[in-house]
N, CA, C and O atoms as CSV, one atom per row, in Angstrom:
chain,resi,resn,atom,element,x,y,z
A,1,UNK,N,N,-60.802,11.388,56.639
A,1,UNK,CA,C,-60.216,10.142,57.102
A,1,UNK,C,C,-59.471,9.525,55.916
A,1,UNK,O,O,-60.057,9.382,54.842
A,2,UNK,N,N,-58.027,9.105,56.099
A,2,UNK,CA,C,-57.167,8.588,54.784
A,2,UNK,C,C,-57.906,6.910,55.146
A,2,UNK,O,O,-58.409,6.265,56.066
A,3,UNK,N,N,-57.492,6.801,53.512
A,3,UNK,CA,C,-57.185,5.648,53.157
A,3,UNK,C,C,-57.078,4.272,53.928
A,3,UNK,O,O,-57.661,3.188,53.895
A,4,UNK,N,N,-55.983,4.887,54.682
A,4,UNK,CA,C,-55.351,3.468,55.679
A,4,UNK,C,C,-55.776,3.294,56.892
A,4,UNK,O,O,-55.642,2.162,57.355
A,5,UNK,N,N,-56.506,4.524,57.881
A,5,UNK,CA,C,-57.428,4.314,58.397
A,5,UNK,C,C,-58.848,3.395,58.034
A,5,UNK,O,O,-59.348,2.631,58.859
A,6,UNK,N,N,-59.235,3.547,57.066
A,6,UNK,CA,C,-60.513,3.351,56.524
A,6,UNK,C,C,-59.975,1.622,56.516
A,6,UNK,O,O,-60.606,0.978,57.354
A,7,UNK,N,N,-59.329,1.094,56.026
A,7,UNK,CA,C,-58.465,-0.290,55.370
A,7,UNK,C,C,-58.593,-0.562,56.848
A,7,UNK,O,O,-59.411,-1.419,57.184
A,8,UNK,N,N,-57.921,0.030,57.733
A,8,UNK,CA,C,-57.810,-0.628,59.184
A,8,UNK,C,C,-58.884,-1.056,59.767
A,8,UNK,O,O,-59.178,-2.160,60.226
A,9,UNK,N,N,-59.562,0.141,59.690
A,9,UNK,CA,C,-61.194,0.067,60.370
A,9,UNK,C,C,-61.712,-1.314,59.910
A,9,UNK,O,O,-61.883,-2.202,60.746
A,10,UNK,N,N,-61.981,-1.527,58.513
A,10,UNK,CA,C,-62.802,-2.376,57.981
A,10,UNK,C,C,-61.516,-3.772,58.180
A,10,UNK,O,O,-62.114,-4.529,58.944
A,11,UNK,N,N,-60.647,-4.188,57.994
A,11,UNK,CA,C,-59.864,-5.377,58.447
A,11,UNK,C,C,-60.247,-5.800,60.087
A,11,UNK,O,O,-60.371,-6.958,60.484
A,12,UNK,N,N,-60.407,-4.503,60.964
A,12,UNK,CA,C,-60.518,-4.900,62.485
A,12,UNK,C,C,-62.107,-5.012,62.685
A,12,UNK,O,O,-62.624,-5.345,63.751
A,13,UNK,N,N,-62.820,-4.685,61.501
A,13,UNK,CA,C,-64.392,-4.953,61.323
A,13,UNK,C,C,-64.756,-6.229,61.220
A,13,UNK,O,O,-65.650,-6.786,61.858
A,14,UNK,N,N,-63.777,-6.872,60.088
A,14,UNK,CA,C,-64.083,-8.228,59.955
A,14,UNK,C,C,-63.556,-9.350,60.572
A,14,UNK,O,O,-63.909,-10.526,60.658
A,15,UNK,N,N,-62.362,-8.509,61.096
A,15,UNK,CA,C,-62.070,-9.305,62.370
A,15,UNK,C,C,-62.605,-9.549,63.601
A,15,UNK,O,O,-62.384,-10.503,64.347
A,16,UNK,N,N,-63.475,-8.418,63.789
A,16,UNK,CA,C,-64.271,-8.731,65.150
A,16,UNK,C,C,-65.289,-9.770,65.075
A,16,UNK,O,O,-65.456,-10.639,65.930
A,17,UNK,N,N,-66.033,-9.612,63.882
A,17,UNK,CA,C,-66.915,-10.649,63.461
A,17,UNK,C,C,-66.569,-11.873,63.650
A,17,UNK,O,O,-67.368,-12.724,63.260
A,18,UNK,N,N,-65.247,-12.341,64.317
A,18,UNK,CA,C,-64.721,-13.653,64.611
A,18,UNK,C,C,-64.446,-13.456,65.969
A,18,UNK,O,O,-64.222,-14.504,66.574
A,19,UNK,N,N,-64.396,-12.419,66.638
A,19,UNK,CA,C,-63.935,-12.463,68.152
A,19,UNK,C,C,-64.544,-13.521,69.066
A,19,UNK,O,O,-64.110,-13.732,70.198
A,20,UNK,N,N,-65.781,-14.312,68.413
A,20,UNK,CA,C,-66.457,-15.272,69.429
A,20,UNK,C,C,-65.532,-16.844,69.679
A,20,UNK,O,O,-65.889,-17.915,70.171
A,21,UNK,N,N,-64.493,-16.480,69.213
A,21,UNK,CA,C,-63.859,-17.574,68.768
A,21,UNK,C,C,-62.749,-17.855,69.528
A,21,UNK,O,O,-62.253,-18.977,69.419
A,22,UNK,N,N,-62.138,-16.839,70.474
A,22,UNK,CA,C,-61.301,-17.033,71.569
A,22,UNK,C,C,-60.109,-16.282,71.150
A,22,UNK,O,O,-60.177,-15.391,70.304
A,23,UNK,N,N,-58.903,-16.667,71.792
A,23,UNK,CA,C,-57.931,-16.324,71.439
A,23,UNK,C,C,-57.223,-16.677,70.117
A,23,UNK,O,O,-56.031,-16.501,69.863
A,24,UNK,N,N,-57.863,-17.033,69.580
A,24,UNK,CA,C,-56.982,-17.391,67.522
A,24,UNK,C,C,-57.870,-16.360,67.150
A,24,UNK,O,O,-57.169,-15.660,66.418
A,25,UNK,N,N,-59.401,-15.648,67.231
A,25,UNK,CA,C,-60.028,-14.473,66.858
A,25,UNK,C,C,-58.893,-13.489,67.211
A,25,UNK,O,O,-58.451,-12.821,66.276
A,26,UNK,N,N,-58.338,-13.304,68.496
A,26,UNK,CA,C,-57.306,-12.176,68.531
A,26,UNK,C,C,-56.517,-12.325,67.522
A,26,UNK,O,O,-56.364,-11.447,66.673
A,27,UNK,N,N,-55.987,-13.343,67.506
A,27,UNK,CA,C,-54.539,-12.936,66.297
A,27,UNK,C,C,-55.441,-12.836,65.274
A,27,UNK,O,O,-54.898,-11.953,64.610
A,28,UNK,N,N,-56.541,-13.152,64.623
A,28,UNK,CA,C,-57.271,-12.853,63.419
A,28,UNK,C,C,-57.230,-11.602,63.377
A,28,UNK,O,O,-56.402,-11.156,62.583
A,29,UNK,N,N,-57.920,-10.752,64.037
A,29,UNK,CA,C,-58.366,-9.495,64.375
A,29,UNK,C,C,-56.666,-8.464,63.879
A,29,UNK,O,O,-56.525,-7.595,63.018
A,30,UNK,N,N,-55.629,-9.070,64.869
A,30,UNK,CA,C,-54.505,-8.309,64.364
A,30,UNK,C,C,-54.168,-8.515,63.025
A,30,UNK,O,O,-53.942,-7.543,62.306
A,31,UNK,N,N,-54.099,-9.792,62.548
A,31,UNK,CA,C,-53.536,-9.821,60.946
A,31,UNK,C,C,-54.335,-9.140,59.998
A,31,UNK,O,O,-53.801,-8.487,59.102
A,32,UNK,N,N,-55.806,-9.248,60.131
A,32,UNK,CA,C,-56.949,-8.562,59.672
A,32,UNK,C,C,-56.832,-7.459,59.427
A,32,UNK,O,O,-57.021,-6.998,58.301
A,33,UNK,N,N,-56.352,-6.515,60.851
A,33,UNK,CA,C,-55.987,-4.899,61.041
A,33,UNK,C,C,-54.737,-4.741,60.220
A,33,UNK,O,O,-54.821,-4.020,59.226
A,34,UNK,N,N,-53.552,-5.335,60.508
A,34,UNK,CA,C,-52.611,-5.319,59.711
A,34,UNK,C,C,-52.867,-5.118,58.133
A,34,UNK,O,O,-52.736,-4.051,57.534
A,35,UNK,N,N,-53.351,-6.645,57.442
A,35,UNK,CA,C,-53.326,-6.140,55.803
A,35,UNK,C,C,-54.753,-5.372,55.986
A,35,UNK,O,O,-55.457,-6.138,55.328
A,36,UNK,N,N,-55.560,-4.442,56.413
A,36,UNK,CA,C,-56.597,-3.648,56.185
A,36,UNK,C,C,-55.629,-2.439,56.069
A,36,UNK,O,O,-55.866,-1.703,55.111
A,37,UNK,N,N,-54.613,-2.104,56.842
A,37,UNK,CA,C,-53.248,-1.011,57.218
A,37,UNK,C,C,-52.688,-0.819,56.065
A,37,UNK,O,O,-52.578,0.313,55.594
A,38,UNK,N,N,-52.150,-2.166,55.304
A,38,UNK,CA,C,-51.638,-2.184,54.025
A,38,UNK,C,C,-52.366,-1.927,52.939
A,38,UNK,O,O,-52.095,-1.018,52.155
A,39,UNK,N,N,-53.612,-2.932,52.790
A,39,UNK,CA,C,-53.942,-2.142,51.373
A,39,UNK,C,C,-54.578,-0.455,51.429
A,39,UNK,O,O,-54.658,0.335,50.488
A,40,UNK,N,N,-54.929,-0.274,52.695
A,40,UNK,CA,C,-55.148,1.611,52.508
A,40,UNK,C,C,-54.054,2.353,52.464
A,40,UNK,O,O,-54.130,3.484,51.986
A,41,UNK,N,N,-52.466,1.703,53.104
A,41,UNK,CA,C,-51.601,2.612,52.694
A,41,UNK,C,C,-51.278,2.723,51.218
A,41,UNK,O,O,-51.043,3.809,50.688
A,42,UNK,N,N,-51.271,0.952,50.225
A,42,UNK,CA,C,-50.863,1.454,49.192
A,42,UNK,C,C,-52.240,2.329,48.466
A,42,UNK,O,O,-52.081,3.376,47.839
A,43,UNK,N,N,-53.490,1.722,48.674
A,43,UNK,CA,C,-54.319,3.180,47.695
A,43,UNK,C,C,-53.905,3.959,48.015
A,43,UNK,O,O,-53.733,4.652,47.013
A,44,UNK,N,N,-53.354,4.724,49.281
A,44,UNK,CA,C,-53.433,6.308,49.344
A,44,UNK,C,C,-51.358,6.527,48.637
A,44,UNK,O,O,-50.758,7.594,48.505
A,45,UNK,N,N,-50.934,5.407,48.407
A,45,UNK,CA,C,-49.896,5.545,47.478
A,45,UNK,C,C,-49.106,6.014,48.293
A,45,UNK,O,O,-48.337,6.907,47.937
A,46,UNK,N,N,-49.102,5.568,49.480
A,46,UNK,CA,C,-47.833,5.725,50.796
A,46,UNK,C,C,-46.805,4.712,50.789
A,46,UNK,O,O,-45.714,4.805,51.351
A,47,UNK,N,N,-47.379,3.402,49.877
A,47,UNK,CA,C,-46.499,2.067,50.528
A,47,UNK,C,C,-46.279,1.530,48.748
A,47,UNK,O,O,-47.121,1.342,47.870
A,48,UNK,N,N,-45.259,1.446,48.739
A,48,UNK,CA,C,-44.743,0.656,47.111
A,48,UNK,C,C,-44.460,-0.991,47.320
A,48,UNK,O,O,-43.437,-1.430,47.846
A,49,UNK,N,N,-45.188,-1.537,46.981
A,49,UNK,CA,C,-45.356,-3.033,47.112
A,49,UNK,C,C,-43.974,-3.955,46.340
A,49,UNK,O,O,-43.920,-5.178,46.211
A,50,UNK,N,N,-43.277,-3.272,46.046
A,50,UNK,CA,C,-41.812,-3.963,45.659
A,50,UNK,C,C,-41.184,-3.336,46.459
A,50,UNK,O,O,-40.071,-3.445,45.945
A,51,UNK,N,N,-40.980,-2.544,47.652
A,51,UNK,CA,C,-40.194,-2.579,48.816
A,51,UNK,C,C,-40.416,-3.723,49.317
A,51,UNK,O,O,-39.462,-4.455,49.579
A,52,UNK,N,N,-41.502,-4.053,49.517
A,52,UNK,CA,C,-41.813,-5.341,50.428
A,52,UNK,C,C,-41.239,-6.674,49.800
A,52,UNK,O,O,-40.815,-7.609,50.479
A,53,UNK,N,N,-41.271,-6.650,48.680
A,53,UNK,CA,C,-40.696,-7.847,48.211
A,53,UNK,C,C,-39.126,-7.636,47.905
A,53,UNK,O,O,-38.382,-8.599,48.096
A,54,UNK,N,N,-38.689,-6.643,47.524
A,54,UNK,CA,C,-36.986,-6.540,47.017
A,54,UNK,C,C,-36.419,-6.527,48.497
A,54,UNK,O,O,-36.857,-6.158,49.586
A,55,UNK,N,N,-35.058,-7.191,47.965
A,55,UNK,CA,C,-34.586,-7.947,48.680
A,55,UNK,C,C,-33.542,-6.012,49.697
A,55,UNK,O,O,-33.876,-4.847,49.480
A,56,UNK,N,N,-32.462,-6.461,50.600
A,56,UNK,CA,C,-31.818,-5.269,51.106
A,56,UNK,C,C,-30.432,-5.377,50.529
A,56,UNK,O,O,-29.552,-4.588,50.873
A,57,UNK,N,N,-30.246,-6.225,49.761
A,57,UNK,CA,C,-28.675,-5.611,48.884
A,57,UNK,C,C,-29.645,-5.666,46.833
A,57,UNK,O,O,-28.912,-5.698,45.844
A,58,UNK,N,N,-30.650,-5.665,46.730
A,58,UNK,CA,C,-31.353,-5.267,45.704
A,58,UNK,C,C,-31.299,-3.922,45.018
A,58,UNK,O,O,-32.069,-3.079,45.478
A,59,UNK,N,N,-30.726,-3.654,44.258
A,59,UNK,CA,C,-30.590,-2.002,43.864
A,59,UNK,C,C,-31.086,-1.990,42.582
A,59,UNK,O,O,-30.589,-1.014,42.021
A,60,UNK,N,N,-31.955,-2.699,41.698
A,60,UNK,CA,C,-33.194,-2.559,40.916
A,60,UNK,C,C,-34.408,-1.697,41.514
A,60,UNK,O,O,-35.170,-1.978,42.439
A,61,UNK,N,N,-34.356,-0.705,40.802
A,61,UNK,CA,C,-35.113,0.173,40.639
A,61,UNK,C,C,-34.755,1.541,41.456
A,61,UNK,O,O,-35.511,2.512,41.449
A,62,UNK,N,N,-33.176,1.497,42.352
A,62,UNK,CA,C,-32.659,2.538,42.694
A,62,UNK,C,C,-32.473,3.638,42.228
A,62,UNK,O,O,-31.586,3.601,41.375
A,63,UNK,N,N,-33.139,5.193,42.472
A,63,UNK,CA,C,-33.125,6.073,41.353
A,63,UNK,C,C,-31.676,6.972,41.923
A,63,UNK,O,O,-31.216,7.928,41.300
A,64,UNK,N,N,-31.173,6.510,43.049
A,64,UNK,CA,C,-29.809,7.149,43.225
A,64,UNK,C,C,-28.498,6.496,42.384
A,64,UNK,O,O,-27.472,6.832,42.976
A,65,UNK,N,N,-28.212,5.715,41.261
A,65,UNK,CA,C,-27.123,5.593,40.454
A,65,UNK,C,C,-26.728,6.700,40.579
A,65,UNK,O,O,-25.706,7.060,39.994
């Protein structure tokens, strides 16, 4: 089982632990699953965390010059 599975699992783990809470537990549960998605993609070194922040006319750190 990778990384980002494992991150998911445990984000939608601790999100359930709020499901008694109605519908704002749902969107918990998704944002939860979401960054649980993210930090197992970047451990397993799938996701580079300055994509997410650089901008789309940004060409710092472009290795195609």
């Amino acid at each position: 089982m990778s990384m980002a599975v494992v991150g998911l699992l445990a984000g939608m783990g601790l999100g359930f632990a709020a499901y008694f809470g109605g519908f704002g537990a749902f969107l918990l549960v998704a944002a939860l699953g979401a960054l649980g998605l993210l930090v197992g993609r970047y451990v397993d070194g799938d996701l580079d965390l300055g994509d997410l922040f650089r901008g789309r006319g940004d060409t710092r750190g472009d290795r195609r010059r």
